[in-house]
Each structure stands twice: as C-alpha cells, then as structure tokens.
C-alpha positions in Angstrom: -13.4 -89.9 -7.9 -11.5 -86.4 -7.5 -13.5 -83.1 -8.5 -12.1 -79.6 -7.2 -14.4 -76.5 -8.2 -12.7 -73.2 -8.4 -10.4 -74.2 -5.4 -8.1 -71.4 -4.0 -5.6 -71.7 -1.0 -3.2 -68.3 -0.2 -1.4 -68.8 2.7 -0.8 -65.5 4.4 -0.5 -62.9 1.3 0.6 -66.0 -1.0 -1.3 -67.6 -3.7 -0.6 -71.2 -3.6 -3.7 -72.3 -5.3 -5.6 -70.2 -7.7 -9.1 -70.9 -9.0 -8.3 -74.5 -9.5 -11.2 -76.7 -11.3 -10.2 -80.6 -11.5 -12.0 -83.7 -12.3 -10.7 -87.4 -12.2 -13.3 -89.7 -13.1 -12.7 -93.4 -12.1 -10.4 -95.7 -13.2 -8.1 -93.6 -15.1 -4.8 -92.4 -14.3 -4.4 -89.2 -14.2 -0.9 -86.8 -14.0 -0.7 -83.7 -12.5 2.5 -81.6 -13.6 4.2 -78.4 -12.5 7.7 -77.2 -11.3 8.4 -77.2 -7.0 6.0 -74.3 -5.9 3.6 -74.8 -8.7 1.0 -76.0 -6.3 0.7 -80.1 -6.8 1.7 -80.5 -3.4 -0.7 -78.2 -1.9 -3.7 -79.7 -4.2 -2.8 -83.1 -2.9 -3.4 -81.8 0.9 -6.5 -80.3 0.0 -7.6 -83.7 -1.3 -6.5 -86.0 1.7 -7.6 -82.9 4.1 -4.9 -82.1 5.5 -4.8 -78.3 4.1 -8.1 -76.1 4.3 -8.7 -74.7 1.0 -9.6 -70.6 1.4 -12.3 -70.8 -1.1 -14.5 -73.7 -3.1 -15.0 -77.1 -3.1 -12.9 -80.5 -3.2 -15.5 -83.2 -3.4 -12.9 -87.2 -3.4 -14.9 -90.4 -3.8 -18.3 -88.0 -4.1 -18.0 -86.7 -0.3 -17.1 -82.9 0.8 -13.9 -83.6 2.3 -14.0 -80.6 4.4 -16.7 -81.3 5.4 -16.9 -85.3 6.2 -13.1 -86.3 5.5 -13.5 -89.9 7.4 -15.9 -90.8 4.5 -14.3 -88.8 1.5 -10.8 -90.5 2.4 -12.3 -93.9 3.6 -11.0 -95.8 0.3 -8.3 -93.8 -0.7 -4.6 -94.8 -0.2 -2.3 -92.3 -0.7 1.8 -91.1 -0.5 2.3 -88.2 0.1 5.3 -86.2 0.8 8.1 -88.3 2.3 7.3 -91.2 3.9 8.6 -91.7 7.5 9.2 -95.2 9.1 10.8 -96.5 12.2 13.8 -98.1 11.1 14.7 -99.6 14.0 11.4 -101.8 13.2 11.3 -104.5 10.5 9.0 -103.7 7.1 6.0 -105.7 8.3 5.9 -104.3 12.0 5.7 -100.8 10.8 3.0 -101.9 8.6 1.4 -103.7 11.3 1.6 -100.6 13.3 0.8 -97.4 10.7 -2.6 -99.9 9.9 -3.3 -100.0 13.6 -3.7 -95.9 13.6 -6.9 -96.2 11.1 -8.4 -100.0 11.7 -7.0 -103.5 12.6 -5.4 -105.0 9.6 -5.4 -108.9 9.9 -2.1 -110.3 8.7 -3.6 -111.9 5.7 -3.6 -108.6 4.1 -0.5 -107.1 5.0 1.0 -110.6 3.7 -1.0 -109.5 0.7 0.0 -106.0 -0.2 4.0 -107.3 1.1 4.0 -109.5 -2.1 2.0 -107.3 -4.3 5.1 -104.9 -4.2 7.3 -107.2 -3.9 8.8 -107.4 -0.8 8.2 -111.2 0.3 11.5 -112.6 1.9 12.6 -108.7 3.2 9.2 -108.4 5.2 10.9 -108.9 8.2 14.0 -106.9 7.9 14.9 -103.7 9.9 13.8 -100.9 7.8 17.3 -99.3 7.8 19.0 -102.5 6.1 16.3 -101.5 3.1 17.2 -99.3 0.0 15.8 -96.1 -1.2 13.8 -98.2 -3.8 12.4 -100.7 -0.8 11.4 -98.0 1.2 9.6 -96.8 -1.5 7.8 -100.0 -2.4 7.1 -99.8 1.4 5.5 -97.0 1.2 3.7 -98.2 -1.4 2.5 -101.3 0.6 1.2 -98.7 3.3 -0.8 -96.8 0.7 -2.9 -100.7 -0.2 -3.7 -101.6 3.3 -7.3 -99.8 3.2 -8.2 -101.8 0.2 -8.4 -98.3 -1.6 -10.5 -97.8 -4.6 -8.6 -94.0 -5.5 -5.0 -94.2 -5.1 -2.8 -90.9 -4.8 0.7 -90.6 -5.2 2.7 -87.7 -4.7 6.1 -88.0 -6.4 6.6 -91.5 -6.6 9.4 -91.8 -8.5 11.6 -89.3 -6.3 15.2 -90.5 -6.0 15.3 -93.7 -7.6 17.7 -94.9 -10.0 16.2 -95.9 -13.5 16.3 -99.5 -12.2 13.5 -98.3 -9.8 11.5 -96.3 -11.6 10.4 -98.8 -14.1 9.9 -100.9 -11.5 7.6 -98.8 -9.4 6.2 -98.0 -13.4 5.2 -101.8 -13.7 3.8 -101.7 -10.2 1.6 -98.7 -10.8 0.4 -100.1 -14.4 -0.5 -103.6 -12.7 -2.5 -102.1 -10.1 -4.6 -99.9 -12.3 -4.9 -103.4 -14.5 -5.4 -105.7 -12.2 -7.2 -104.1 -9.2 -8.8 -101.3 -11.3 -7.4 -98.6 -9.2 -8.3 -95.3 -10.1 -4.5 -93.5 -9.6 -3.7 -89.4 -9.6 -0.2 -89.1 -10.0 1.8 -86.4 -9.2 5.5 -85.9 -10.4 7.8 -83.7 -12.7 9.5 -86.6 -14.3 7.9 -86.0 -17.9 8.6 -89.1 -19.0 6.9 -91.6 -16.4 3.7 -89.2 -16.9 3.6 -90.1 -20.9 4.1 -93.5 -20.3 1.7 -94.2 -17.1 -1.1 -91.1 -17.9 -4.4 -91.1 -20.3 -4.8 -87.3 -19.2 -3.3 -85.0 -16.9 -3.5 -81.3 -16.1 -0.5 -78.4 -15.7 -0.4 -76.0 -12.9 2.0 -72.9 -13.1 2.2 -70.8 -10.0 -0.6 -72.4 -8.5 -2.9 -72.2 -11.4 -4.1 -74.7 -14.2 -2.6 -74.1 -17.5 -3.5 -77.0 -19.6 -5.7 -80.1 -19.2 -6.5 -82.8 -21.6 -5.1 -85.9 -23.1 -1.7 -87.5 -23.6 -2.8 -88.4 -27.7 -4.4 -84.8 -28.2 -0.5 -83.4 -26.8 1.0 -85.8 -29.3 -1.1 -85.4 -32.4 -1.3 -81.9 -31.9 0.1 -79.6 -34.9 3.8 -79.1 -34.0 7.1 -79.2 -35.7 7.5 -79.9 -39.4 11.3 -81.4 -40.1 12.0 -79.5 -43.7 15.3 -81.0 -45.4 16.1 -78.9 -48.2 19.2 -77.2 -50.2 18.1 -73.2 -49.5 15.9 -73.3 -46.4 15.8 -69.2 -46.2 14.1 -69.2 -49.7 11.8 -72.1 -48.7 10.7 -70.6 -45.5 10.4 -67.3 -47.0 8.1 -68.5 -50.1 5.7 -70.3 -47.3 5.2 -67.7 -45.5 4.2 -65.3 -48.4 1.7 -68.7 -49.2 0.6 -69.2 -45.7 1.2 -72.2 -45.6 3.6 -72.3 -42.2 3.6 -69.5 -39.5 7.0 -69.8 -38.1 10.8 -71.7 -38.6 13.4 -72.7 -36.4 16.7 -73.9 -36.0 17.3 -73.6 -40.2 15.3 -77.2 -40.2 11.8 -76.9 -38.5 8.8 -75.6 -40.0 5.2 -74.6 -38.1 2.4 -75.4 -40.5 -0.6 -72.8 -40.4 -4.0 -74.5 -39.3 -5.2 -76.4 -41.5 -2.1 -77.1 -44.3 -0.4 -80.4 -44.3 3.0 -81.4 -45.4 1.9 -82.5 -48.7 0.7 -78.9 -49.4 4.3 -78.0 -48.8 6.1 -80.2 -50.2 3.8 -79.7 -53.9 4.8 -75.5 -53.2 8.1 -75.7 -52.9 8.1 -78.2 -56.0 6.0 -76.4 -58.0 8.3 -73.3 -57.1 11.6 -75.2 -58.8 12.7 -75.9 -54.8 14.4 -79.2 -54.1 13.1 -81.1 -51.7 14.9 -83.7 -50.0 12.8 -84.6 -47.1 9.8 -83.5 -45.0 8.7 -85.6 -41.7 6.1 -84.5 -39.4 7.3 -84.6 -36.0 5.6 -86.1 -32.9 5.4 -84.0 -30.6 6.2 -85.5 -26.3 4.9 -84.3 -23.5 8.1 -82.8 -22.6 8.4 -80.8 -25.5 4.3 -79.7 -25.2 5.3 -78.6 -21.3 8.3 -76.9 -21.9 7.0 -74.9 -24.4 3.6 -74.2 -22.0 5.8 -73.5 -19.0 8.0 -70.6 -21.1 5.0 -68.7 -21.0 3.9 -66.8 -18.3 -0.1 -67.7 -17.1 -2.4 -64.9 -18.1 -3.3 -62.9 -15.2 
C-alpha cells in the first residue's frame, strides 16, 4: 500500500529526509516513531503529495504519487497535521462541505462515518460547543468519507486525556477489524504503538534506524533480573565465563548471545553463589526506543 525507495527531502541546506526505504503491505498497521524533527511529518507529506521529495520514489496504493497523485491518493483517507474546521458550522455541515472539495458525498454516508465514530446525536452541533476529543473523532469522520482502503494518521492521539485515547484506540482497532483498513500511524506516544502496531519503523534525524516487528522488539535478548546476596562477585565470575556481557543497576544482567538464564543460574550454583531469583525481563517498545534513540545514527 505504502513503498518509499531511497526517499530524500533537504529543504534548503537541511536534511529532513535521508535515504528513507519504507514498505507497508496491506492490511496491517504499521507505526512510524521518532522525536519532533525526526522526519514523520515530512514522510507523511511526501505520501499524500503535498511535499516533493528531492530524490527517489514514493509509490501509495501502487501509483507514483509524484507523478499521478489523483490516483495514488484516490482511496486513501488521511489526518494529517491539525485539523481545521469552521466552528461556527455544526459537525455534519463541515463534513458536508470538506466532501464537497473532492466528490459529492450523499448523506447516507456522512450519516455512516458520523456513527462509526461516534458522534450520532452531536452531528448537528456547532463545532466550537465540541471537545478536543470530538473534534478529533471529527477529524476522523473526514478521513472515512472516501471510503479509503489505506488510512494515515498523523498523531492521532495528540492532546487527549487517557479517556480519549483508548477511545480513539478502540476506534482505530475496529476499523482495521471490521473494514480491513490498512492504517500507517504516526505518533510518539510509545505505548498506543505497542498496543495498536504489528510492525513499525524509527526515524532519527530524518533517517531510518530500526524496522521490524513489535514480537521480535519484545522477545529480543535484553535484561536479565539477577537476585542474589554478592552481585559484584556474581557479575564478575560471568563475565570471566562469558556468559553475560554487561550489568546494571546492582540487579540487571545482559546475557551474551546464545546463554540462557539456566546457564547462569547452574554457574553461579556450581560456584557456591546463592541464588535467590533470576527472571528474564520483557523488554517494551519504550525501553527498545529509548535505548535506540541514545545512540547517535551512523553517518
């Protein structure tokens, strides 16, 4: 649905972008993560055409956009940046007329996408009268008129109370259900990506710096919790073993590639060491991007 090949944008002397590759295949959702000035924002505009990359391809729904945008962005719904409405207007009329600017959207529809997020009975309130988290399930109702088949959304979650955002959560997870959206989602709240995302790539001043899967970050090797009397003397006869390559915090043990916490556990045993407990530690997205994001990208 989504494929960018070696995509670069500067603007002026500025690297926004940098040698960005990028594939979403359909029906999945898909996270893409990275502090403010990472890039997301600028990717996204490249996909809905409304940046001009400097160099290589973005390719949405299997058409060039640059090159024929009406057909790449024909089924493709999207929010992006901060929506604006009239607020002197009620919900539906703005609806009514944002449609008008692509196609004629019969009411039938805009009833439809009104109740799928759950705004039946406020339809035809002013828009100022709404909350942040009704404007944002507005916005949301804008981005289903098309009938899309590839839905983007930049930030969704921005400024809502926890009340919202597992609302919004639900919304997203029934539309990928139920109308077998594929969804790129764009956000730096960690936590909505590990619960919405089956894969999602990092930028870091503007380039990529990780892609794969939400299971290979959480099965990945990472801490070992070690609960024993003299932790120095544990650590240190592990080390000389090779069976860790690095502690922290006087409780936290890396195994080396390939040992297991049973291997450890039968050292320090077999070494007269007590030990009183030793828990492999799943490791969250958060932890896997904060530690990513510490590191400088590679020039």
């Amino acid at each position: 649905m989504i494929e960018l090949r070696n995509v670069i944008k500067k603007f002026g002397g500025r690297m926004a972008v940098d040698d960005l590759s990028l594939t979403v295949p359909p029906g999945e959702i898909f996270g893409l993560l990275g502090h403010n000035g990472a890039g997301k924002s600028t990717a996204i505009g490249m996909m809905l055409g409304q940046v001009w990359p400097t160099s290589g391809s973005v390719f949405v729904c299997g058409h060039d956009v640059t090159a024929h945008r009406h057909a790449a962005l024909l089924k493709v719904g999207a929010i992006f940046e901060t929506p604006v409405f009239y607020d002197y207007l009620s919900g539906w009329r703005n609806l009514k007329i944002l449609s008008a600017y692509s196609a004629p959207t019969p009411p039938e529809r805009i009833r439809t996408v009104i109740d799928w997020v759950g705004l039946t009975g406020r339809e035809h309130s002013k828009v100022r009268t709404y909350s942040h988290g009704m404007r944002s399930r507005l916005a949301l109702a804008q981005a289903l008129l098309p009938r899309p088949e590839l839905l983007i959304l930049d930030e969704p979650g921005d400024g809502l109370d926890p009340e919202g955002m597992h609302e919004m959560r639900r919304m997203i997870l029934r539309l990928h259900r139920e109308l077998g959206l594929t969804i790129l989602l764009s956000s730096h709240l960690l936590n909505e990506v590990e619960q919405l995302c089956t894969r999602f790539a990092v930028l870091q001043q503007g380039r990529k710096v990780f892609e794969g899967t939400v299971a290979e970050v959480r099965t990945a090797p990472g801490k070992v919790l070690l609960k024993t009397p003299d932790f120095a003397a544990a650590t240190a006869l592990l080390r000389d073993r090779g069976l860790i390559t690095g502690a922290a915090e006087k409780r936290f043990i890396t195994l080396a590639a390939g040992r297991s916490t049973a291997e450890v556990a039968r050292a320090l045993v077999s070494a007269g060491l007590l030990v009183e407990g030793i828990w492999q530690q799943e490791q969250s997205v958060e932890d896997f991007y904060l530690s990513l994001v510490k590191t400088p990208p590679r020039n």
